[in-house]
C-alpha positions as CSV (number, residue, x, y, z in Angstrom):
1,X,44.1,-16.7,10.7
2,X,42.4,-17.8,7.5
3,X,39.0,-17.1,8.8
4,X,39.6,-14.0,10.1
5,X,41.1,-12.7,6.6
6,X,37.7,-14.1,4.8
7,X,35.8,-12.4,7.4
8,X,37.5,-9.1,6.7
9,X,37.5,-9.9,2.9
10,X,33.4,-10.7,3.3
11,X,32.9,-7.0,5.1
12,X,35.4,-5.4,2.8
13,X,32.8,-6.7,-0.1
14,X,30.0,-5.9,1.6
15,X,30.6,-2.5,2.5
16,X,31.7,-2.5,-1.2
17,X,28.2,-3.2,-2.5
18,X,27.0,-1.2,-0.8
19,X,29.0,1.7,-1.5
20,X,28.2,1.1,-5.2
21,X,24.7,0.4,-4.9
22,X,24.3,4.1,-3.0
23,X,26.7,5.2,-6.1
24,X,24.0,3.9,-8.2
25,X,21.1,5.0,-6.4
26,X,22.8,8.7,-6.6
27,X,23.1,8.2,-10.5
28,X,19.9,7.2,-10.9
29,X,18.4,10.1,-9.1
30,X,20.8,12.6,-10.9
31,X,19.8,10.9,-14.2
32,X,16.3,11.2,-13.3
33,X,16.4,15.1,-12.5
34,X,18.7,15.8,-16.1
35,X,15.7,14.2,-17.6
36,X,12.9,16.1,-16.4
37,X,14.6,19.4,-16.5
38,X,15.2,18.5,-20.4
39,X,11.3,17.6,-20.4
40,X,10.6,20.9,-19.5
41,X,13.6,22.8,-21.6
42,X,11.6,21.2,-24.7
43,X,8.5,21.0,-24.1
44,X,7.1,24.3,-24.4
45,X,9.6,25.7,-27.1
46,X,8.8,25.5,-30.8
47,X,8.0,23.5,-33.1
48,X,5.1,21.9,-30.5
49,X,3.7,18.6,-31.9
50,X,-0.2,19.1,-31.2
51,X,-1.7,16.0,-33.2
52,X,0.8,13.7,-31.6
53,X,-0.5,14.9,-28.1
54,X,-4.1,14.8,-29.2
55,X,-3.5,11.1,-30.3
56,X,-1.6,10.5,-27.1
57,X,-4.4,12.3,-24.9
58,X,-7.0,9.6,-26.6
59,X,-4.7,6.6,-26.2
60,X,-5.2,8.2,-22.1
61,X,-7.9,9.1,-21.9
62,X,-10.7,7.0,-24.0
63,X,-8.7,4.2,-24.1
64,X,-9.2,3.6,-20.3
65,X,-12.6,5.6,-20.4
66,X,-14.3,1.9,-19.8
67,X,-12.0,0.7,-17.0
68,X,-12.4,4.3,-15.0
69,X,-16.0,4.0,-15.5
70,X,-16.6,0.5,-13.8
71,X,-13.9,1.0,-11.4
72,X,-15.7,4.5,-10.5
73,X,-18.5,3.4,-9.9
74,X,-18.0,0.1,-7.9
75,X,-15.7,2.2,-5.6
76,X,-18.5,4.5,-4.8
77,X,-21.2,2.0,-4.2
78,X,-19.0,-0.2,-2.3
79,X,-17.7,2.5,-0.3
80,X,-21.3,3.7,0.3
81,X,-22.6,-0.3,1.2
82,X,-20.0,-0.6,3.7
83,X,-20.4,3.1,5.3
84,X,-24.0,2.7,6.2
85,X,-24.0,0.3,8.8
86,X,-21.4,2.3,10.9
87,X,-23.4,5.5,10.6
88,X,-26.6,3.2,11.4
89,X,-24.8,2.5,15.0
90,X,-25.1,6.3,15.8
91,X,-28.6,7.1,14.0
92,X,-27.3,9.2,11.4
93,X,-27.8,7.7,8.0
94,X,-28.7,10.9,6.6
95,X,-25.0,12.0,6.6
96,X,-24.0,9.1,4.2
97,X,-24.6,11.4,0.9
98,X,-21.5,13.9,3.0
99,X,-19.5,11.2,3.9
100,X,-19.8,9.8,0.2
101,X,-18.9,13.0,-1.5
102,X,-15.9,14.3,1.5
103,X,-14.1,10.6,1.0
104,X,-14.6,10.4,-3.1
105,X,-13.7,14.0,-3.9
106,X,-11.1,14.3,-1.1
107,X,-8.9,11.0,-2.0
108,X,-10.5,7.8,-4.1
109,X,-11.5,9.8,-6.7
110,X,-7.9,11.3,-7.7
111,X,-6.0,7.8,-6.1
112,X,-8.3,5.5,-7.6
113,X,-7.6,7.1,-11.0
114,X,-4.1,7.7,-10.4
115,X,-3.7,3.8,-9.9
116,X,-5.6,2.3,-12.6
117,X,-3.6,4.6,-14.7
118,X,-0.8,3.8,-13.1
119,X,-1.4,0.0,-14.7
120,X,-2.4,0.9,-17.4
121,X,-1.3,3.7,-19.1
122,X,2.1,3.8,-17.4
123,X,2.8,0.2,-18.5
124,X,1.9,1.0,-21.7
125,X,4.2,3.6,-22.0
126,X,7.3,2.2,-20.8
127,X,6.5,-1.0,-22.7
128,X,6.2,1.1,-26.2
129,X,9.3,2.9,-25.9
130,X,11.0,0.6,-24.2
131,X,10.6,-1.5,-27.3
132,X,11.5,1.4,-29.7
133,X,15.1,1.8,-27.9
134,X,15.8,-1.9,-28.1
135,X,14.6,-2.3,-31.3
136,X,17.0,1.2,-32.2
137,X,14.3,3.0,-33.6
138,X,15.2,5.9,-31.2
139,X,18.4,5.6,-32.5
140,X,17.6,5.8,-36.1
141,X,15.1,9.0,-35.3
142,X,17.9,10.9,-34.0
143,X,20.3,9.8,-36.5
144,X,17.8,11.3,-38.9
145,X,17.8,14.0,-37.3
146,X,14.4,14.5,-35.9
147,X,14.1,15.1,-32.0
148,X,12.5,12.0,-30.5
149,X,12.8,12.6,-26.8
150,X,10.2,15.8,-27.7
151,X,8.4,13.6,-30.3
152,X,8.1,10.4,-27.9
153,X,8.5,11.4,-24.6
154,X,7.1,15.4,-24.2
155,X,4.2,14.7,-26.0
156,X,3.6,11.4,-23.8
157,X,4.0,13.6,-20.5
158,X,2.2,16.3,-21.8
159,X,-1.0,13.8,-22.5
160,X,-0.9,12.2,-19.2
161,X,-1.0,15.5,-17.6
162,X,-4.2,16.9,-19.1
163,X,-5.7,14.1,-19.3
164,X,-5.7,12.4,-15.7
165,X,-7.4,15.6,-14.2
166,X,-10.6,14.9,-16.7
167,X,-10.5,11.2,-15.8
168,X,-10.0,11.9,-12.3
169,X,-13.1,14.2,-12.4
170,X,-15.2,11.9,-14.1
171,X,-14.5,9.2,-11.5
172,X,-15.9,11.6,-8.9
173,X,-19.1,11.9,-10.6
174,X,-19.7,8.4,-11.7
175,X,-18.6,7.5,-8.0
176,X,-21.2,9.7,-6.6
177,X,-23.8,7.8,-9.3
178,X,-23.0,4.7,-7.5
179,X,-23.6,6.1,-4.6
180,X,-26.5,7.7,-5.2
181,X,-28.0,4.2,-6.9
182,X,-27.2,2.5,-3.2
183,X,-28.8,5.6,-0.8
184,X,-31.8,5.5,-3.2
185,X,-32.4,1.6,-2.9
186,X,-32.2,2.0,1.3
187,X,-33.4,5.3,1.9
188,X,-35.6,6.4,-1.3
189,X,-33.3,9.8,-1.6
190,X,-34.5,11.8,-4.8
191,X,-31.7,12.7,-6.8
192,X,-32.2,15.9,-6.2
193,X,-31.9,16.1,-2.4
194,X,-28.7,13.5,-2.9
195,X,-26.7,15.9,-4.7
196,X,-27.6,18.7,-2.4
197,X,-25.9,16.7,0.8
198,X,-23.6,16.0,-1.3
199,X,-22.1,19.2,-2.3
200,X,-23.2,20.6,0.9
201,X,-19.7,20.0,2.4
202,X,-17.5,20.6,0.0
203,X,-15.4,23.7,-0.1
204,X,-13.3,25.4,-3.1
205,X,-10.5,24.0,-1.4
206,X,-11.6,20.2,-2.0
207,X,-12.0,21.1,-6.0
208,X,-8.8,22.5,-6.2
209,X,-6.7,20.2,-3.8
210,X,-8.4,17.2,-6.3
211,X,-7.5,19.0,-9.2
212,X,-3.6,19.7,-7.9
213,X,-3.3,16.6,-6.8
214,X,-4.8,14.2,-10.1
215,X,-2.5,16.8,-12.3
216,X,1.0,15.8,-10.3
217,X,0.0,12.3,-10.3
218,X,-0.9,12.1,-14.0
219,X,3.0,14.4,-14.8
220,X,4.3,11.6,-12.4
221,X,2.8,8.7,-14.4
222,X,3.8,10.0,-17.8
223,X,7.2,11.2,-16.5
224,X,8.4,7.4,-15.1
225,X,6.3,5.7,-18.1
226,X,8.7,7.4,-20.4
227,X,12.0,7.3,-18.3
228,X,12.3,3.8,-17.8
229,X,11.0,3.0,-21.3
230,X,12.9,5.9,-23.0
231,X,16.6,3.9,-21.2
232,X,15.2,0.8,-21.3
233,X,18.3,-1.7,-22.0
234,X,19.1,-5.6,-22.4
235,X,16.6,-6.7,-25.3
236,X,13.1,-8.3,-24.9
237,X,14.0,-8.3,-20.5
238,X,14.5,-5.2,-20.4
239,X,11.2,-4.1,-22.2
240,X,9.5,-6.2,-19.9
241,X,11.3,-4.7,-16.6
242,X,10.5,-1.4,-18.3
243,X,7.3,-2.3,-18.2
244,X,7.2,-3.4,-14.5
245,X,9.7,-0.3,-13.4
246,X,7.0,1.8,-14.6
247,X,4.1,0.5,-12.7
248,X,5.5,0.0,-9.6
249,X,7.8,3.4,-9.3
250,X,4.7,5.7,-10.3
251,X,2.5,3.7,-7.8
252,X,5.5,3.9,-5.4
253,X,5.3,8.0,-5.8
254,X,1.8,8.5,-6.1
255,X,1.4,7.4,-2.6
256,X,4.4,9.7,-1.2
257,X,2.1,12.9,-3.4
258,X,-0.8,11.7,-1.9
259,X,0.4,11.8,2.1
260,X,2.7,15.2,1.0
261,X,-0.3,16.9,-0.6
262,X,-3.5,16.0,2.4
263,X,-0.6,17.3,4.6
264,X,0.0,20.7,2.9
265,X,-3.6,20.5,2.2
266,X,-4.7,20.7,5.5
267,X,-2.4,22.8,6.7
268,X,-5.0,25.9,4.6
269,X,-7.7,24.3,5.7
């Protein structure tokens, strides 16, 4: 009789847990909606903080200029290396400047920009306020009255937004440099005639579905940078899982845009 009762009492606690983990889950997401919602109540209403997004769009933007640049270009002239010898099997080397350009400007391009940012600017982020909440500073702004989550958090969003479109677009182009460099050691392409193939393929659609589609993942990186930094709790630990949160939840997402965009994508194409 006493082990059935602790069985009982076991799946009573279970089903428990689980109940409030779901409970928490549904918080969470609830939470989550209130606060983008208020991103966009007060972000384009007056007064607007321009040389705070400015600074912010530099701490994006040049600060990982170096990072996007050698990732860039390794991806493109890796991706090239390891193209040529399946196109070699079927005699048709002279389509590796199109394949370059459909797979870079298509997907790496935005992705690969998306994910380094993702590390790097999204960690950043939800390290930085995450150590202005437990440090109170948030709290002393708005006891000042000044509006932090505007100050902190729309200007942060705002940034990330304009500015992973331009690093995104660079990518494509020093991509298709590192391309270029590796058709031009094998097959002696001129510049000229490279870019030519390259563009050859492309449609509007491609320019525009890369430019949708680096502009939600930069609002997505900025967006979860801030959130789990701006409710970042528990001291030094929780700046840290801040940190992490942030990485791994806009990484997480970026993926589910990427699949949900190609899909509506091609549907128009």
């Amino acid at each position: 009789m006493d082990t059935v009762n602790e069985t009982s009492a076991s799946g009573n606690a279970k089903r428990s847990g689980f109940k409030y983990r779901l409970g928490v889950f549904f918080a969470d997401i609830y939470k989550i909606h209130l606060f983008i919602v208020r991103f966009f109540k007060e972000a384009f209403v007056p007064p607007f903080e321009f040389k705070e997004v400015i600074r912010q769009c530099y701490e994006v933007g040049v600060r990982s200029f170096t990072l996007i640049t050698v990732t860039g270009f390794i991806v493109g002239l890796i991706f090239t290396k390891q193209s040529r010898p399946s196109l070699a099997t079927f005699g048709a080397n002279s389509w590796l400047p199109s394949l370059v350009s459909i797979a870079i400007m298509r997907a790496l391009a935005p992705l690969v920009t998306a994910l380094i940012a993702s590390g790097k600017v999204g960690s950043s982020i939800g390290a930085e306020l995450g150590s202005m909440r437990v440090t109170e500073q948030i709290d002393a702004m708005e006891v000042s009255g000044t509006k932090p989550f505007k100050f902190l958090v729309c200007t942060r969003v705002l940034a990330t937004t304009i500015t992973i479109p331009l690093l995104a677009t660079y990518t494509a182009f020093i991509g298709l440099l590192g391309g270029y460099l590796n058709v031009s050691m094998y097959e002696g392409t001129s510049y000229t005639t490279f870019m030519q193939q390259v563009f050859q393929p492309l449609v509007y659609l491609d320019f525009t579905a890369a430019l949708i589609k680096s502009t939600v993942f930069g609002f997505t990186i900025g967006i979860v940078g801030c959130y789990q930094g701006y409710y970042s709790t528990k001291g030094t630990e929780g700046v840290g899982k801040a940190a992490n949160g942030a990485v791994v939840t806009a990484m997480f997402l970026v993926f589910i845009e990427e699949i949900v965009i190609v899909q509506i994508v091609n549907n128009f194409r």
